[in-house]
C-alpha positions in Angstrom: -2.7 -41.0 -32.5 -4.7 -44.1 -33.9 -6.2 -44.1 -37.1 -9.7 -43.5 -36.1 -12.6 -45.1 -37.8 -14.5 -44.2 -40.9 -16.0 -41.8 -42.2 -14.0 -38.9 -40.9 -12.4 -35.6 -42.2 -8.6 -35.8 -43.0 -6.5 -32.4 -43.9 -3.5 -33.1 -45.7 -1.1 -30.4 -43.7 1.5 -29.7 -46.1 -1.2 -29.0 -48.6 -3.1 -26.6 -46.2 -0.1 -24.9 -45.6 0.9 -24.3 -49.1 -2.3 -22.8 -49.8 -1.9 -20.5 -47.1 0.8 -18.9 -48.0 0.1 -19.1 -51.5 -2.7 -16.6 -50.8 -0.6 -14.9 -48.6 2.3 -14.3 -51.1 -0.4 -12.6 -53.6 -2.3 -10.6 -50.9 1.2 -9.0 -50.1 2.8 -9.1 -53.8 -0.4 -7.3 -54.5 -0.4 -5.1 -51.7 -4.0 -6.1 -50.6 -4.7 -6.8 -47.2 -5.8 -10.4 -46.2 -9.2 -11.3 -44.3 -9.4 -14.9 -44.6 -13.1 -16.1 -44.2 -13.2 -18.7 -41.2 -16.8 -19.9 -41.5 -14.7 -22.3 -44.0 -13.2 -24.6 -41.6 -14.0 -22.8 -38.5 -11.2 -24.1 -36.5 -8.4 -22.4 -34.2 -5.3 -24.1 -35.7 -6.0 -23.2 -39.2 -7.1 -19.8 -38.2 -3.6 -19.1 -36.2 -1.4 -20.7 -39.3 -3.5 -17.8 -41.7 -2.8 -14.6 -38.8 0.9 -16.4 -38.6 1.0 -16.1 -42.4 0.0 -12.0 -42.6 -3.4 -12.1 -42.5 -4.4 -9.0 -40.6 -7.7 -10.6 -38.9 -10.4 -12.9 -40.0 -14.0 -12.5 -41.4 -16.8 -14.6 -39.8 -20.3 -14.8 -40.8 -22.3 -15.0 -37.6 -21.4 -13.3 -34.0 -21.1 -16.8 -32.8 -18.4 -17.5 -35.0 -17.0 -14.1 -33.9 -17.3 -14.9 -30.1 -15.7 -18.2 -30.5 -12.4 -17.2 -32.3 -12.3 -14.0 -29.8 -12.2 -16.5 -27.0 -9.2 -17.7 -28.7 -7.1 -14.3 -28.7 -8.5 -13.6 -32.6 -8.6 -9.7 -32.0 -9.5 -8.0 -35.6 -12.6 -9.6 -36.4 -15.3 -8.5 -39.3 -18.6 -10.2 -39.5 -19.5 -10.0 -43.3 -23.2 -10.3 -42.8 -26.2 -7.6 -43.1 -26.8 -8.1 -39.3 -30.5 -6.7 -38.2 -29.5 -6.6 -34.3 -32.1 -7.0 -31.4 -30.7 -5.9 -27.9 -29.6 -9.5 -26.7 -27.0 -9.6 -29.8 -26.5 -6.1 -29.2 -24.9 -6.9 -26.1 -23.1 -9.6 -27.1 -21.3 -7.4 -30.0 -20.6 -5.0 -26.9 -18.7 -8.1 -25.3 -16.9 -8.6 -27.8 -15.1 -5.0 -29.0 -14.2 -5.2 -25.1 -11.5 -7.7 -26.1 -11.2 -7.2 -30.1 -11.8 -4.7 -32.8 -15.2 -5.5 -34.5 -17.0 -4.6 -37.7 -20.1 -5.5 -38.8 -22.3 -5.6 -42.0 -25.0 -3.2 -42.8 -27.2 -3.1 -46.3 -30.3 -0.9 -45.3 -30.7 2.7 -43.9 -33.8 0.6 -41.2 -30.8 -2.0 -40.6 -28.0 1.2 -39.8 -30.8 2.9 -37.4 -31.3 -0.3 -35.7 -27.8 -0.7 -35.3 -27.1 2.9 -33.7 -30.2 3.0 -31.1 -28.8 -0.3 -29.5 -25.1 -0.2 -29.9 -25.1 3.7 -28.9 -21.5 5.1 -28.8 -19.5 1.9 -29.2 -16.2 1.5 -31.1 -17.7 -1.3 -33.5 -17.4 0.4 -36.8 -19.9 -0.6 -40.2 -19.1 -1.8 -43.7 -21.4 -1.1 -46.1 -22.4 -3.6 -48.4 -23.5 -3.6 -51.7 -24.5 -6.4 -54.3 -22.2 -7.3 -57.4 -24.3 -9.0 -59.1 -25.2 -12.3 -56.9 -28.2 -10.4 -56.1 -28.8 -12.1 -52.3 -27.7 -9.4 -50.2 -26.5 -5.7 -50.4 -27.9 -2.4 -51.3 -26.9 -0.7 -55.0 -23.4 0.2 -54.9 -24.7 4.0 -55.4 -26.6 3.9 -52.4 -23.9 3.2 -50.9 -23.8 6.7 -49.4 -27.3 7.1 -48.4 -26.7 4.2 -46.0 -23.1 5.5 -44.6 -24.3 9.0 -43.9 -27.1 7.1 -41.9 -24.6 5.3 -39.6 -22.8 8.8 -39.6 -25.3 10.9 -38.5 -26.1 8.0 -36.1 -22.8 8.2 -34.4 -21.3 5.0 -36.2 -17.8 4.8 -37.8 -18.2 3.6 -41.4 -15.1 1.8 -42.1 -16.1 1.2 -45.8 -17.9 -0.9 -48.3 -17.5 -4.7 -49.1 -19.3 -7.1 -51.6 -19.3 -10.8 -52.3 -19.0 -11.9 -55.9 -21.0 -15.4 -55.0 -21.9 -15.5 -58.9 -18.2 -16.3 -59.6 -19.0 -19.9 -58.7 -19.9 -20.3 -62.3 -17.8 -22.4 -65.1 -16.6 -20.9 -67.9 -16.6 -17.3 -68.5 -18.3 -16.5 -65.4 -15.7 -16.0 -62.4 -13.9 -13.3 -65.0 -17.4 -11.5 -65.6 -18.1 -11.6 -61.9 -14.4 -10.0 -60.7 -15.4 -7.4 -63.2 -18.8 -6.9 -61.8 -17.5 -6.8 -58.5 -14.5 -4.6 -59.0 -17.3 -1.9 -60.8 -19.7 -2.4 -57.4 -17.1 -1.1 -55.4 -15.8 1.2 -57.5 -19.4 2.5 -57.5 -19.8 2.4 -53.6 -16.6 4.2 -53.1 -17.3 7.2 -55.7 -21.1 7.6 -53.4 -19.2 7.4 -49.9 -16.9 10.0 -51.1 -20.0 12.2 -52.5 -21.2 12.2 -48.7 -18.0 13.4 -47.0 -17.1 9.7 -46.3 -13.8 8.0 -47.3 -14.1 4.9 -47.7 -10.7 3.3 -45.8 -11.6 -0.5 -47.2 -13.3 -1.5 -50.2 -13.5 -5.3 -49.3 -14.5 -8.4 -51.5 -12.9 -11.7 -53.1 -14.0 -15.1 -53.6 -11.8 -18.0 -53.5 -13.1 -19.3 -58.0 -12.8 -15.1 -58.3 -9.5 -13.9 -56.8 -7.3 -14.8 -59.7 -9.3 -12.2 -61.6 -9.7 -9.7 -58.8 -8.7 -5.8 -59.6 -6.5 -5.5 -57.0 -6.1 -1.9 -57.7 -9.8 -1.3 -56.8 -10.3 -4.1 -54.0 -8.2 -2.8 -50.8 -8.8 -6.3 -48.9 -9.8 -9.8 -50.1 -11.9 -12.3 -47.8 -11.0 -15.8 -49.8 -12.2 -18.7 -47.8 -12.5 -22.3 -49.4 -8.7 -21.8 -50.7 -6.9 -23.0 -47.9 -9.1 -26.6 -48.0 -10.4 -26.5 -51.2 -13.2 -28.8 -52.1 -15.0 -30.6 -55.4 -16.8 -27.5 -56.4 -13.0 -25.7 -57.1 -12.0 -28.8 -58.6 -14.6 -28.8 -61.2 -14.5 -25.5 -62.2 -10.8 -25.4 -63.0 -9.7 -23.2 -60.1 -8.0 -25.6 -57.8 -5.8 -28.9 -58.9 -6.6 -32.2 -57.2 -2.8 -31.6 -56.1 -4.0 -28.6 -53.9 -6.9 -30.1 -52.4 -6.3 -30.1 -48.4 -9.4 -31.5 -46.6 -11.2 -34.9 -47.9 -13.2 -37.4 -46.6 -11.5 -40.9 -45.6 -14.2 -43.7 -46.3 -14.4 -47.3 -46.7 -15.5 -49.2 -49.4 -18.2 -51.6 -47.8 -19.7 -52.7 -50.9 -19.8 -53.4 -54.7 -23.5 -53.9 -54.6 -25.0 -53.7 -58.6 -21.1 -53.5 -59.6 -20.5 -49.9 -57.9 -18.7 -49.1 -55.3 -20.8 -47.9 -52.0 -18.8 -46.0 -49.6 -19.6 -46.1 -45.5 -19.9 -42.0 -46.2 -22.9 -40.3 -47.1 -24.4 -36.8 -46.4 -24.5 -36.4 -43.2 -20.4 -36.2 -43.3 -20.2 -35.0 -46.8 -23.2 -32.6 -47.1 -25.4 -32.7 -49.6 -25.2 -29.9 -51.7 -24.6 -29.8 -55.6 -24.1 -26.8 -57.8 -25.9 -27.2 -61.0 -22.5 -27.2 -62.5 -21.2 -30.3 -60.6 -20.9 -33.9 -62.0 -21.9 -35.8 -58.6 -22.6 -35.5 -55.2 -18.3 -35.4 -54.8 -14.7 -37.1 -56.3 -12.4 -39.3 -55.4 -9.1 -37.3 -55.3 -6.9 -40.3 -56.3 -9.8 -41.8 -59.2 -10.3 -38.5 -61.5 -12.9 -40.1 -63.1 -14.9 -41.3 -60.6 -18.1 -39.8 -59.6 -20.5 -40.2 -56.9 -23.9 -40.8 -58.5 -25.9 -41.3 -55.5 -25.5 -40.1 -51.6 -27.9 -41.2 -48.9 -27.6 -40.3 -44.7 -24.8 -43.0 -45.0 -24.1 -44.2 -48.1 -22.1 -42.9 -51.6 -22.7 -45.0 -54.6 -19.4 -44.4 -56.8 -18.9 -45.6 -60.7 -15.6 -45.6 -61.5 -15.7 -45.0 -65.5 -13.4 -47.6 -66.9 -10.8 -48.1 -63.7 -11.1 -51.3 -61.4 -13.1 -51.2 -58.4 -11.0 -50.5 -55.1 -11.4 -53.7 -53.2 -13.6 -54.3 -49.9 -12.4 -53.1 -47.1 -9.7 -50.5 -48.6 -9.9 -46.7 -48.0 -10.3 -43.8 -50.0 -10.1 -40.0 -50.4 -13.5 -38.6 -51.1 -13.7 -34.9 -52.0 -16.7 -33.2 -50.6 -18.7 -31.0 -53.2 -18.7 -27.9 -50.8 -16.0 -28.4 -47.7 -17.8 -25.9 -45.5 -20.8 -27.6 -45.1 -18.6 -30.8 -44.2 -16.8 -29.2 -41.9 -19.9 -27.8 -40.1 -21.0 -31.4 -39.9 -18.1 -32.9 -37.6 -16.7 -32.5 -34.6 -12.8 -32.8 -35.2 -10.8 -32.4 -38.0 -7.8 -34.7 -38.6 -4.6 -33.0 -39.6 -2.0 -35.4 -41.2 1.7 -34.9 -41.4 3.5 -38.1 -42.8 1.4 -40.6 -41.5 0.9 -38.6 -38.0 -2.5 -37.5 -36.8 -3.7 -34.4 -34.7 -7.2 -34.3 -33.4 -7.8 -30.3 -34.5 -11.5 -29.8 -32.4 -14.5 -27.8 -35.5 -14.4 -24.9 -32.8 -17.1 -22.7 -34.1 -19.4 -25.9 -35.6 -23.0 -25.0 -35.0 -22.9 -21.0 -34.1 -24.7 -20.1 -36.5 -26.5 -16.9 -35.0 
């Protein structure tokens, strides 16, 4: 197909798929099952190359997402988020363990007794999750118990216990401390499950800056979801090469206004966040020393440090700071192999409940 016009999201295909089964080559080295997270790039191609690569499902983080890749033939599906259901989503997580096998998210005994007067006998089992040390979601990993023996008693299957190490995104020291931290959590939540009658079958967790410091003897199953795209954020703090970033942004430069360059892309296709430990609002993968000092709705300002402005009208690679929230912004991804385009449609883009 045509090139088509800028701004618009490009993957790099034989990157994507060497990050695949890069991650897949560890989870089975390391005998760990694989749950890619799909709220990434929440699209059906890259979601069949990661099953086809030994994944043995997919994590989501809404029912949405969930219902989307089920419609797809995705059939082992885990929704890593402390749902509180009411009867309408109740019914739709009924729908969907007609036609896959479903877990769900707990992290309050009120949130388990919730989930067992509306969901009743069904096969959707619970994961337990406790908090690592990001402190957003996620009971103590030794209550852990207390809230599986609720879901129990309440007829529910408790598969096990998960965490997300989110403080890993941290330079230095950080990712390293927060492995630990979450390799202790569910160490912790296991050691309670067990002290109610309950073994745990999964102990779930893994973060794309974290896994290379995960205890794999501990964690049964990792959930790693920026690694197959990568983005700025793993750039900067060490944990991905520019040489393994998949997804960027192809803009034009429409300007050299004040002796910058100004890009036709901005944040409504880049996204605007910016981790404290970032250096701009995104990179340029081919200018390493390039930053982008100023994004607006349609514009990124760019000072190149001490290279040569790329001229007017020429195109460049611009590596969002956080590729989720790109991807959630379009409406097709572009997957390039030598020069050839595929229109790859953002499947799950905007089901976010």
């Amino acid at each position: 197909m045509a090139q088509p016009a800028t701004p618009f999201l490009r993957i790099d295909l034989v990157r994507l798929r060497a990050n695949v089964r890069a991650m897949a080559d560890l989870s089975t080295s390391s005998r760990v099952a694989l749950r890619p997270h799909v709220k990434t790039h929440k699209t059906i191609e890259i979601g069949r190359l990661q099953m086809s690569s030994g994944a043995v499902g997919i994590t989501v983080a809404t029912i949405g997402e969930a219902e989307t890749f089920a419609g797809h033939g995705f059939d082992d599906i885990f929704i890593a988020y402390p749902l509180w259901l009411h009867r309408p989503a109740a019914r739709r997580l009924e729908d969907l363990a007609s036609s896959a096998r479903v877990a769900i998210g707990v992290d309050s005994v009120e949130g388990v007794a919730q989930a067992s007067r509306l969901l009743g006998t069904s096969d959707i089992e619970v994961m337990v999750e406790v908090d690592s040390g990001q402190h957003r979601s996620g009971v103590r990993p030794e209550d852990a118990g207390a809230v599986a023996d609720t879901a129990r008693r309440a007829g529910l299957t408790v598969r096990g216990a998960f965490t997300f190490p989110g403080h890993s995104y941290a330079p230095g020291a950080g990712r390293a401390s927060a492995a630990a931290q979450e390799s202790a959590a569910l160490a912790a939540a296991a050691t309670s499950l067990r002290a109610v009658g309950i073994e745990p079958r999964v102990l779930s967790g893994g973060s794309t800056p974290s896994i290379a410091d995960t205890d794999l003897d501990v964690v049964t199953e990792i959930r790693p979801g920026v690694y197959c795209l990568g983005d700025a954020q793993q750039w900067e703090l060490g944990v991905m090469k520019p040489a393994q970033i998949a997804l960027t942004c192809r803009a034009t430069v429409v300007s050299h206004a004040g002796g910058r360059v100004v890009l036709d892309a901005g944040s409504k296709v880049l996204g605007a966040d910016r981790a404290p430990y970032s250096t701009g609002h995104g990179r340029l993968l081919e200018h390493p020393d390039a930053r982008i000092v100023m994004l607006a709705e349609h514009h990124a300002v760019v000072e190149m440090g001490d290279e040569a402005p790329p001229a007017l009208g020429s195109k460049v690679d611009v590596v969002p700071n956080h590729v989720c929230a790109a991807v959630n912004l379009v409406d097709t991804l572009y997957a390039d192999e030598a020069g050839a385009l595929r229109a790859w449609p953002v499947a799950a883009r905007g089901r976010n409940s």
